[in-house]
DSSP file (Angstrom, degrees, kcal/mol; ACC not computed):
  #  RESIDUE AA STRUCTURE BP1 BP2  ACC     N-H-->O    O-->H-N    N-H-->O    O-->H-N    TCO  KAPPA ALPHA  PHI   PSI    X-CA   Y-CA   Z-CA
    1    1 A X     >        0   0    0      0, 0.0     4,-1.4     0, 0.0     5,-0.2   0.000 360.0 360.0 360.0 -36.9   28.2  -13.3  -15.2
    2    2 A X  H  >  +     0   0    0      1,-0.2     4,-1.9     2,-0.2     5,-0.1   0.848 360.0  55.9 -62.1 -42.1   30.0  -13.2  -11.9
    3    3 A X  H  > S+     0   0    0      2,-0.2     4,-0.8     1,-0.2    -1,-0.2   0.668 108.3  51.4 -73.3 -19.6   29.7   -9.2  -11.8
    4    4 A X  H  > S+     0   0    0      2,-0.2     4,-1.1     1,-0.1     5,-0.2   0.950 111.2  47.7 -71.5 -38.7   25.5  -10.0  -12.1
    5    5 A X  H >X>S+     0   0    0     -4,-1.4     3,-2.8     1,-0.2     4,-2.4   0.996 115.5  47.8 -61.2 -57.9   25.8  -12.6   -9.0
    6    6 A X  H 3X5S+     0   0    0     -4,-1.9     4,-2.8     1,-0.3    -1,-0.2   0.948 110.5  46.6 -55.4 -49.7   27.9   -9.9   -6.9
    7    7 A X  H 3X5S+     0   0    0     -4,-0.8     4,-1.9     2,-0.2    -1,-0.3   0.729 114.1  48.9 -94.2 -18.3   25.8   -7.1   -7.5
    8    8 A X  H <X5S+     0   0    0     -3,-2.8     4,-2.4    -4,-1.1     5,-0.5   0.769 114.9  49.2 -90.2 -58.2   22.2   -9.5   -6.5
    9    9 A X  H >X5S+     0   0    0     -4,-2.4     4,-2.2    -5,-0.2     3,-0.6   0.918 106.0  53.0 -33.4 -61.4   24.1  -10.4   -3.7
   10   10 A X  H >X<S+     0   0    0     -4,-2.8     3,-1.1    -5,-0.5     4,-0.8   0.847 112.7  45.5 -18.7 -88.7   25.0   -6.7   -2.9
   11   11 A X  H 3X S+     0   0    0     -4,-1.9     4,-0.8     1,-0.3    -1,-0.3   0.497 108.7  54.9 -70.0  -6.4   21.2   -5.8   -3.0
   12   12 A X  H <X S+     0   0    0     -4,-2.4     4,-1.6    -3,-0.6    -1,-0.3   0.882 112.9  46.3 -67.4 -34.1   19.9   -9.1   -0.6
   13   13 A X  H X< S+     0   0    0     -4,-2.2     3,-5.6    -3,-1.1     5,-0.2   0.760 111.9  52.1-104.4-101.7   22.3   -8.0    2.1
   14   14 A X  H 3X S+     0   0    0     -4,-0.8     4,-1.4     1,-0.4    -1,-0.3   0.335 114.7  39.2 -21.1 -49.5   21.2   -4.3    1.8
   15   15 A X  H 3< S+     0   0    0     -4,-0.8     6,-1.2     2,-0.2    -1,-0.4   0.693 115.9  54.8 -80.3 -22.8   17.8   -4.8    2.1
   16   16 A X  T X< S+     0   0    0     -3,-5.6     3,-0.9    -4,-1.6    -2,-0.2   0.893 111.6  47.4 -80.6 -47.2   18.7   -7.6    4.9
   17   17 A X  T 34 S+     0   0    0     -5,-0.2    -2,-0.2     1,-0.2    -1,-0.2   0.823 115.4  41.6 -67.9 -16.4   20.7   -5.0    6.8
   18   18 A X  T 3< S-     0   0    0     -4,-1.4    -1,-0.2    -5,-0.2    -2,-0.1   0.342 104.3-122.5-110.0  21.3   18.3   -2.4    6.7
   19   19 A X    X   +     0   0    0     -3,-0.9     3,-0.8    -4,-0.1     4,-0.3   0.005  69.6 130.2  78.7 -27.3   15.4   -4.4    7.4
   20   20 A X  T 3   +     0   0    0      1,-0.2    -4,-0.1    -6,-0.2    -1,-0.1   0.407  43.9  93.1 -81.4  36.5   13.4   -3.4    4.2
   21   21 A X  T 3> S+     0   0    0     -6,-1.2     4,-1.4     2,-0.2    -1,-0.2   0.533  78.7  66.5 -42.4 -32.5   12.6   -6.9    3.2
   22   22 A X  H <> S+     0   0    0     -3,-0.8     4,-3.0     1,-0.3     5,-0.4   0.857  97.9  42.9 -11.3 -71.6    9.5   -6.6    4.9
   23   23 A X  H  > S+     0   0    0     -4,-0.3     4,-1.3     1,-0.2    -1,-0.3   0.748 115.9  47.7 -73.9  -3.0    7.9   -4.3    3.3
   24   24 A X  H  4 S+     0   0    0     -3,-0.2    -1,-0.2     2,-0.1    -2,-0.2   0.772 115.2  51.8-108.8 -28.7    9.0   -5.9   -0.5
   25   25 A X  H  < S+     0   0    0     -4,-1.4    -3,-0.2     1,-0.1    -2,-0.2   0.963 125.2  25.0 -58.0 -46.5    7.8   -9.6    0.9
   26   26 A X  H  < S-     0   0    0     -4,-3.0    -2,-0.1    -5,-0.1    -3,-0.1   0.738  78.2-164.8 -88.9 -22.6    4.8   -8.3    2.0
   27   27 A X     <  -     0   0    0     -4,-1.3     2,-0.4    -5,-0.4    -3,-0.1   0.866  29.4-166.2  41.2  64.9    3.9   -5.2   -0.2
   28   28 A X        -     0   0    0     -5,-0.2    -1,-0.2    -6,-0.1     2,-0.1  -0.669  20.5-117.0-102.3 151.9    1.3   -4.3    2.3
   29   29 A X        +     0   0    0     -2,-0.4     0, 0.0     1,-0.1     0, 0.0  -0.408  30.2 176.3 -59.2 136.2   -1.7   -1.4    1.6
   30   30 A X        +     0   0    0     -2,-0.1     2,-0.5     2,-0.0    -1,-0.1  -0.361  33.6 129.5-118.6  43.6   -1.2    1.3    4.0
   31   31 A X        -     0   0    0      1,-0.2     5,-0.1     3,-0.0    -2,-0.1  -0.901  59.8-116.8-104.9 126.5   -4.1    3.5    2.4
   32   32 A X     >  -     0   0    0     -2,-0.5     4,-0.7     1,-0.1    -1,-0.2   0.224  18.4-113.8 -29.1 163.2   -6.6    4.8    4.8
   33   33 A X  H >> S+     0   0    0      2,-0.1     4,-1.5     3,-0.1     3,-0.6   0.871 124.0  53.8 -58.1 -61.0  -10.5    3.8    4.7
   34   34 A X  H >> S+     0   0    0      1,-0.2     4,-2.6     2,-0.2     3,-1.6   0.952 103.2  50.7 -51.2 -76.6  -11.0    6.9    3.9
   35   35 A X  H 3> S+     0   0    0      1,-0.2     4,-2.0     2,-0.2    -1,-0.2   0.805 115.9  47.4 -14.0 -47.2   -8.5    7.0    0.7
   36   36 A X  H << S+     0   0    0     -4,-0.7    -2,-0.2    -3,-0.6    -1,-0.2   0.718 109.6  48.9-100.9   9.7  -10.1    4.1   -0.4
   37   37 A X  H XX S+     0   0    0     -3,-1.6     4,-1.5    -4,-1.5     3,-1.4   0.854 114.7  50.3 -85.4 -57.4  -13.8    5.6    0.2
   38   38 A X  H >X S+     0   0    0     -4,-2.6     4,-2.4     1,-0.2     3,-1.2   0.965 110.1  47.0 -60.2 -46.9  -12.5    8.6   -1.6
   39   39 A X  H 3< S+     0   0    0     -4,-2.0    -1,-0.2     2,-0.2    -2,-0.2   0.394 102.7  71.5 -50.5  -7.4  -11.2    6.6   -4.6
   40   40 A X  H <4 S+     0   0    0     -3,-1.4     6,-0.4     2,-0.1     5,-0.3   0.731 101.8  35.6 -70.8 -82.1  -14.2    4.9   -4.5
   41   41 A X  H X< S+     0   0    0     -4,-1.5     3,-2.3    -3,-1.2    -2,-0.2   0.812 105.9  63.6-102.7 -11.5  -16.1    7.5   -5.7
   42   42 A X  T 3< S+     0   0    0     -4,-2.4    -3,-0.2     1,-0.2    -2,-0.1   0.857 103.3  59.1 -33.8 -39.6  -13.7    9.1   -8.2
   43   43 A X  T 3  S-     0   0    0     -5,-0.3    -1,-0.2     1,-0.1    -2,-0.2   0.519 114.5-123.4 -66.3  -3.7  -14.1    6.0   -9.7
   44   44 A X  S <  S+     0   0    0     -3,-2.3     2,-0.5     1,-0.1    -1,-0.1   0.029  76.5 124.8  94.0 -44.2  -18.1    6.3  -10.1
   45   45 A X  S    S+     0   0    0     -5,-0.3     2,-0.3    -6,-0.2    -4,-0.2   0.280  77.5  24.5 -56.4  -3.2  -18.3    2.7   -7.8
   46   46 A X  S    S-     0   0    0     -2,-0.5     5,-0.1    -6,-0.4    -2,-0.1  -0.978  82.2-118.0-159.9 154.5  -20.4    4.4   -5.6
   47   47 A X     >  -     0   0    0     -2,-0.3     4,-0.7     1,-0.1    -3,-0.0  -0.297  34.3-106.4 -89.3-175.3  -23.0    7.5   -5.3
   48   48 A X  H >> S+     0   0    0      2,-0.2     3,-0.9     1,-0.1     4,-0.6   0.932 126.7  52.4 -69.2 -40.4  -22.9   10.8   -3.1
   49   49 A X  H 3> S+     0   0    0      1,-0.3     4,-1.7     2,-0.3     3,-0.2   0.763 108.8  44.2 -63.3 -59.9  -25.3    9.2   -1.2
   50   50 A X  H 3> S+     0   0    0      1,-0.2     4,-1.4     2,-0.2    -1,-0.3   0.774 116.7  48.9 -63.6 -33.1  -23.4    6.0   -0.7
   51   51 A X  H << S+     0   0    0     -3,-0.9    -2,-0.3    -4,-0.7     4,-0.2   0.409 105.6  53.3-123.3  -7.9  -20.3    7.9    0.1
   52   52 A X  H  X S+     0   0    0     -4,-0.6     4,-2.1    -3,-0.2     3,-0.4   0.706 112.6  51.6 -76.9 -66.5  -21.8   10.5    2.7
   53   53 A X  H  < S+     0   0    0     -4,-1.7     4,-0.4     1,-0.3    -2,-0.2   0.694 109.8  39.8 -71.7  -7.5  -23.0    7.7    4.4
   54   54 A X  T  X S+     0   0    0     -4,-1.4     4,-1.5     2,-0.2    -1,-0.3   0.787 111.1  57.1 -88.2 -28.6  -20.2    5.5    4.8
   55   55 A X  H  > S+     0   0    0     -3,-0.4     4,-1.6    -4,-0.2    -2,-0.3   0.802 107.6  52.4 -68.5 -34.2  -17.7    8.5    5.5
   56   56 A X  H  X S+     0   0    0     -4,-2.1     4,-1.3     2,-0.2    -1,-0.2   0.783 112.2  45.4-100.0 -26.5  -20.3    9.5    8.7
   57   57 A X  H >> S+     0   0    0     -4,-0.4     3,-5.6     2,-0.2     4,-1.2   0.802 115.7  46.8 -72.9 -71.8  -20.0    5.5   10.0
   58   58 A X  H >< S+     0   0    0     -4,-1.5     3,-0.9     1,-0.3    -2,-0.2   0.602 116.4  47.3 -23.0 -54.4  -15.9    5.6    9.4
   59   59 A X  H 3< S+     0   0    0     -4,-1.6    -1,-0.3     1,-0.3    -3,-0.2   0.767 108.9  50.2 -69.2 -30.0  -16.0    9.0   11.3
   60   60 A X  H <<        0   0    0     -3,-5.6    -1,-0.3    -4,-1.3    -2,-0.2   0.813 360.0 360.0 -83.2 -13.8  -18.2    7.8   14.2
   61   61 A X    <<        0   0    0     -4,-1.2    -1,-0.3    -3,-0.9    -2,-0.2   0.303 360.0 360.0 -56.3 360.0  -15.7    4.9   14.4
């Protein structure tokens, strides 16, 4: 039981010293507009139609 405690400790301090608590607190999206535009319509959720015309506003952006 002791060796479970040691070893969570272990990994908070690793992740405290190398900062990447951030990213596991926050788990944030860092996929494009565009990724999710494409994904979008792989999925069907949207037509060609739909999906030309939002990809030419992103682009003009």
């Amino acid at each position: 039981m002791m060796f479970l405690w040691i070893i969570i400790i272990g990994v908070l301090i690793y992740f405290l010293m190398n900062g990447d608590y951030d990213n596991i607190l926050n788990k944030k999206d860092n996929t494009t507009a565009l990724e999710k535009l494409n994904k979008r319509l792989a999925n069907g959720d949207i037509s060609v139609e739909e999906y030309n015309e939002i990809k030419q506003t992103l682009s003009s952006n």
